[in-house]
C-alpha positions as CSV (number, residue, x, y, z in Angstrom):
1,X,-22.2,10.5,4.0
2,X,-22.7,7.0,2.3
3,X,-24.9,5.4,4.8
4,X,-23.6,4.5,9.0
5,X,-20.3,6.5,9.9
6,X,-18.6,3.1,11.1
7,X,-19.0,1.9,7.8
8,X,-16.7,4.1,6.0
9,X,-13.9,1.5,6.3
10,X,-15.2,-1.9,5.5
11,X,-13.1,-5.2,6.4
12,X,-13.1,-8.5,5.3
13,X,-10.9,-11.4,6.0
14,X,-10.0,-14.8,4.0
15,X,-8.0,-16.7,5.6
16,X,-4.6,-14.8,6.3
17,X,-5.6,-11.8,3.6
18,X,-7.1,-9.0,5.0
19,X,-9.1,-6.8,2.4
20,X,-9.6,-3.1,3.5
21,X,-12.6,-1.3,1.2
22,X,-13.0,2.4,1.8
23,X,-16.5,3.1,1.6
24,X,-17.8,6.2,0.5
25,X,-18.8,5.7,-3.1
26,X,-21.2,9.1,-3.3
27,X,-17.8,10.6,-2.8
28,X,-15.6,8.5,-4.9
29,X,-14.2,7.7,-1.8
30,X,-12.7,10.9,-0.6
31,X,-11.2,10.4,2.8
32,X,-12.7,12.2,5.9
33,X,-11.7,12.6,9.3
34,X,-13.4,9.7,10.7
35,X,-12.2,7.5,7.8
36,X,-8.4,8.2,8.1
37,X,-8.7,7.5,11.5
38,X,-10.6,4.1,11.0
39,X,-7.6,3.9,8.2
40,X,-5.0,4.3,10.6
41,X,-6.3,1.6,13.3
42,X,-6.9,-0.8,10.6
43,X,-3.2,-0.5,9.6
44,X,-2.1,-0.6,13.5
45,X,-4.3,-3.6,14.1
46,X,-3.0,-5.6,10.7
47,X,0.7,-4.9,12.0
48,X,-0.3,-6.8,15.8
49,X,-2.2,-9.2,14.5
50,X,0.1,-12.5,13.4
51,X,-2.9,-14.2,11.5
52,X,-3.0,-11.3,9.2
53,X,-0.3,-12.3,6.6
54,X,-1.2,-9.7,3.2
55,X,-3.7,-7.1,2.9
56,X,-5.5,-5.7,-0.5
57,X,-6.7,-2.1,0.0
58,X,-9.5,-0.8,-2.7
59,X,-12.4,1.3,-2.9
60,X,-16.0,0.7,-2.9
61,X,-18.9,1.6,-6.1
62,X,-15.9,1.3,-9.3
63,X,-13.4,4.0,-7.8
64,X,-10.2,3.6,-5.6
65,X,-10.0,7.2,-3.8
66,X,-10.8,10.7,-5.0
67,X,-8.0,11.8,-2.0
68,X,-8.9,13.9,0.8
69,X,-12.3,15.2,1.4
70,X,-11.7,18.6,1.1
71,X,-14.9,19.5,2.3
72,X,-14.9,18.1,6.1
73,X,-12.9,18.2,9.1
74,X,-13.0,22.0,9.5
75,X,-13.0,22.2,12.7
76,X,-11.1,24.2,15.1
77,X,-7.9,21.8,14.7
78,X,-4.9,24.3,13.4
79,X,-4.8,22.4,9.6
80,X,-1.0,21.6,10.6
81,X,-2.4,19.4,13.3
82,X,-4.8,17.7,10.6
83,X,-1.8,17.6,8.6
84,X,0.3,15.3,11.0
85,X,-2.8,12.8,11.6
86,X,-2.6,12.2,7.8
87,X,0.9,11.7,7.6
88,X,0.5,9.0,10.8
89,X,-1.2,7.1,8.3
90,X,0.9,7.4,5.2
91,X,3.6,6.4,7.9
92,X,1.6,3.4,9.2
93,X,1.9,2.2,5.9
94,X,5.1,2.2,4.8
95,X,5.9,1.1,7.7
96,X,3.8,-2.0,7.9
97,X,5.6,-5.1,7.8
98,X,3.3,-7.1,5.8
99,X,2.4,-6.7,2.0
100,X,-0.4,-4.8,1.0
101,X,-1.4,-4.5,-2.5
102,X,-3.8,-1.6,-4.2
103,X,-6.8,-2.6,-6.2
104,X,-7.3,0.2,-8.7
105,X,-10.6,0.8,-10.4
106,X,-11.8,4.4,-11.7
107,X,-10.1,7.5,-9.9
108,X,-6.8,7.4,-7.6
109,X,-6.4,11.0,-7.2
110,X,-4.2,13.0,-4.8
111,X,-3.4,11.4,-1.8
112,X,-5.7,8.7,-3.3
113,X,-3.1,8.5,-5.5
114,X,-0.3,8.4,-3.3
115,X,-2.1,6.3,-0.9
116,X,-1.8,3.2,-3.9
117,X,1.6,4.3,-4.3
118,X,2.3,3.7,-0.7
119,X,1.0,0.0,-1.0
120,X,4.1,-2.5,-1.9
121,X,1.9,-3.5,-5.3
122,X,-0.5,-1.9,-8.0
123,X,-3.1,-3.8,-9.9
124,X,-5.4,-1.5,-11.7
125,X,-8.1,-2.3,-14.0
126,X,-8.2,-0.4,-17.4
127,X,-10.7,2.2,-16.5
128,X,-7.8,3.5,-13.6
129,X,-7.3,6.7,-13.8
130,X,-4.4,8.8,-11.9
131,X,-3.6,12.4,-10.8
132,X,-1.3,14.4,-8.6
133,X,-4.1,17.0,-8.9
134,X,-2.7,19.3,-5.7
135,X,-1.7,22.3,-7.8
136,X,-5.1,22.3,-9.5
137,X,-6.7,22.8,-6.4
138,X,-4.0,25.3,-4.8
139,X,-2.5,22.7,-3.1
140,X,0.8,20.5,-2.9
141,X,2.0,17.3,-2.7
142,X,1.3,15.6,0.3
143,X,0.8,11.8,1.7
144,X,4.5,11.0,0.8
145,X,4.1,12.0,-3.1
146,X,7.5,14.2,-2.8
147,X,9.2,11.1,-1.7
148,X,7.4,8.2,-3.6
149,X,7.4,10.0,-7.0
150,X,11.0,11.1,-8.0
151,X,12.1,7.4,-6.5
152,X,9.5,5.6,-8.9
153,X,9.4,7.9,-11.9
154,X,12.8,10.3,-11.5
155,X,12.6,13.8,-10.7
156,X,11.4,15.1,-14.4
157,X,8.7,12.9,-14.6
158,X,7.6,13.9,-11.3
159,X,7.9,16.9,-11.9
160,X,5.8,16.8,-14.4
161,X,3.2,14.8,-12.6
162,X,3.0,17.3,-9.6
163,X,2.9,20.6,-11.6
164,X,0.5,20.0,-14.2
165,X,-1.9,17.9,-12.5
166,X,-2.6,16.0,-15.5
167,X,-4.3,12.4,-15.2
168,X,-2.6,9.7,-17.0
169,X,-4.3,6.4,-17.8
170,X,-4.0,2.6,-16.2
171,X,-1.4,2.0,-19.6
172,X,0.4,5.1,-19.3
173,X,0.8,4.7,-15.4
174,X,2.0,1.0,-15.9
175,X,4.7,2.3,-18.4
176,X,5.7,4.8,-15.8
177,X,6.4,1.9,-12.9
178,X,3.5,3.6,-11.2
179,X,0.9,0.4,-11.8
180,X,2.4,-3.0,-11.6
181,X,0.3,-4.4,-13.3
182,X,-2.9,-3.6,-15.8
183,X,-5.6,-6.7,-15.8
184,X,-9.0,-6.6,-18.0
185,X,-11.6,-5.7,-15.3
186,X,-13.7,-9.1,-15.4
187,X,-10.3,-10.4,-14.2
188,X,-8.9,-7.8,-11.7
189,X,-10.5,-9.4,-8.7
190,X,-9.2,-13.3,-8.8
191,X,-5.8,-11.7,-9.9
192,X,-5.5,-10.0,-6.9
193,X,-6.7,-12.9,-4.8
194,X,-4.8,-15.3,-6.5
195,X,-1.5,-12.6,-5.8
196,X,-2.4,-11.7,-2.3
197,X,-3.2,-15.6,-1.4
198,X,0.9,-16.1,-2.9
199,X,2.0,-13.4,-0.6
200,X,0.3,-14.9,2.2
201,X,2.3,-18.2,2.0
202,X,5.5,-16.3,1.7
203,X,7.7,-16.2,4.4
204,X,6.5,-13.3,6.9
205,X,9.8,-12.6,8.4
206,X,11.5,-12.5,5.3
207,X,8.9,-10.5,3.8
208,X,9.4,-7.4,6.2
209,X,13.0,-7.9,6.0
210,X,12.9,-7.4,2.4
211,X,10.3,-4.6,3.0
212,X,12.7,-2.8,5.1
213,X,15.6,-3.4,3.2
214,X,14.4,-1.9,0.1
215,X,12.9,1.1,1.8
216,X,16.3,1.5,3.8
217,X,18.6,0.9,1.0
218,X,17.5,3.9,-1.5
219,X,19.0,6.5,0.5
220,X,21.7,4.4,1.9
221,X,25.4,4.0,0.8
222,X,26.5,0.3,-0.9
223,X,28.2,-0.7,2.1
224,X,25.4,0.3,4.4
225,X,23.2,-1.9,2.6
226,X,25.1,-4.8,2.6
227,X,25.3,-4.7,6.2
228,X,21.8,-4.0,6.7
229,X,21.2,-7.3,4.3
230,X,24.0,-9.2,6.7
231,X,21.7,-8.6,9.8
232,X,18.5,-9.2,8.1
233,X,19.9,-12.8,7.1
234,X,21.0,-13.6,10.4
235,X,17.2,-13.2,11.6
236,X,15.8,-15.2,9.1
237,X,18.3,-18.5,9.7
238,X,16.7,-17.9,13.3
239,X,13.7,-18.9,12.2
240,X,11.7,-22.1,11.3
241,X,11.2,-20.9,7.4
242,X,14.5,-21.3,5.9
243,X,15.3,-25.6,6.5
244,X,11.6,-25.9,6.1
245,X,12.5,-24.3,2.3
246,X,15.6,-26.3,2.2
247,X,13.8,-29.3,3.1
248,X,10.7,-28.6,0.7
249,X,13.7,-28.0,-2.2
250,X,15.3,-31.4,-1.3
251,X,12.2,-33.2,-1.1
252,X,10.6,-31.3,-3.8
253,X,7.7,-30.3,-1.5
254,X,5.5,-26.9,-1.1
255,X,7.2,-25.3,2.2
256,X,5.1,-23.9,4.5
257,X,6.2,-20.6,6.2
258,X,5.1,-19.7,9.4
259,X,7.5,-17.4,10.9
260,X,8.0,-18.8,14.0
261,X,11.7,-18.5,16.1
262,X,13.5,-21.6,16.1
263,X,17.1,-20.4,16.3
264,X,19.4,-23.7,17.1
């Protein structure tokens, strides 16, 4: 283990961005037991806390996450059971109402792999390299890779992602739609502040609105969608963001969002 057990998930905050560093270099941060868990109440606390506005996730020592640690959590837990904790926090994520972006450097493997893919934004630094390496290790998809893949990539291409196992490169993966971005690595980390910093100003209500919309609307029919989008609108003129952008428009201001309820 990479020094104290707490320390496995470090946190940082600046301002209203919230950066989340898994830390177990020696391990290319391969995710035990204890760290999903800290994980999972990381992503739980973000979603309560109001001041928290965008969050970065990344991994410690030139790696993002080498997946699960394969090697711990044997204990007497039926591996199902194990199973359903890990999918609490692939859940937790997608579900978050706040943006979180994925700092790639080195290896995003497995669910390390999926675990980026899970964040609303990629940002990888040329060295970033990706696998869905399951079936090289007996294993399959798992941490939402099923679903994320064949809705990012279509079903051949994630096809052949999942049953070869191959890793692809930062340039490759960007080509893909699986990296939003590529940046040279002397300027990966004020790109991602400067884009996490923009996030933070944005609206939050509409933010998770358009969060949820876009995660309801791929498996939704046209005219559910556009219902869902009619609802979602009438919750954001409810609040104090949109005259404070028609304002800043008319006066040719910077609006500043803040979420708050202010329906007339």
């Amino acid at each position: 283990m990479d020094g104290d057990e707490a320390e496995s998930v470090l946190l940082e905050r600046s301002g209203p961005v919230l950066a989340v560093t898994i830390n177990r270099p020696r391990r290319k941060n391969a995710i035990d037991g204890p760290t999903w868990q800290r994980l999972l109440a990381t992503l739980r606390d973000a979603g309560a806390d109001d001041e928290v506005r965008a969050l970065v996730l990344t991994g410690a020592g030139g790696d993002f996450c080498a997946g699960a640690d394969l090697g711990s959590d044997r204990g007497e837990r039926h591996p199902l059971h194990r199973m359903h904790h890990i999918n609490d926090i692939a859940l937790a994520l997608h579900e978050l109402a706040k943006p979180v972006v994925a700092k790639v450097r080195g290896v995003a493997v497995g669910a390390g792999w999926n675990l980026a893919l899970g964040c609303d934004l990629v940002v990888a630094a040329p060295d970033a390299r990706f696998s869905q390496i399951f079936a090289k290790r007996g294993l399959s998809l798992d941490f939402g890779g099923s679903w994320l893949l064949p809705r990012i990539v279509g079903m051949q291409q994630a096809k052949r992602l999942a049953l070869l196992g191959d890793f692809v490169g930062a340039e490759e993966a960007r080509e893909l739609g699986l990296v939003t971005w590529v940046k040279p690595a002397d300027e990966l980390d004020g790109f991602v502040d400067e884009l996490a910093a923009r996030l933070a100003q944005a609206p939050p209500i509409a933010v998770a609105q358009n969060k949820a919309l876009l995660h309801a609307g791929v498996h939704q029919s046209y005219r559910e969608a556009l219902e869902n989008e009619a609802r979602a609108q009438t919750v954001n003129f409810a609040t104090a963001d949109a005259p404070a952008a028609r304002e800043a428009f008319v006066n040719k201001t910077e609006p500043t969002f803040t979420g708050r309820w202010s329906a007339p």
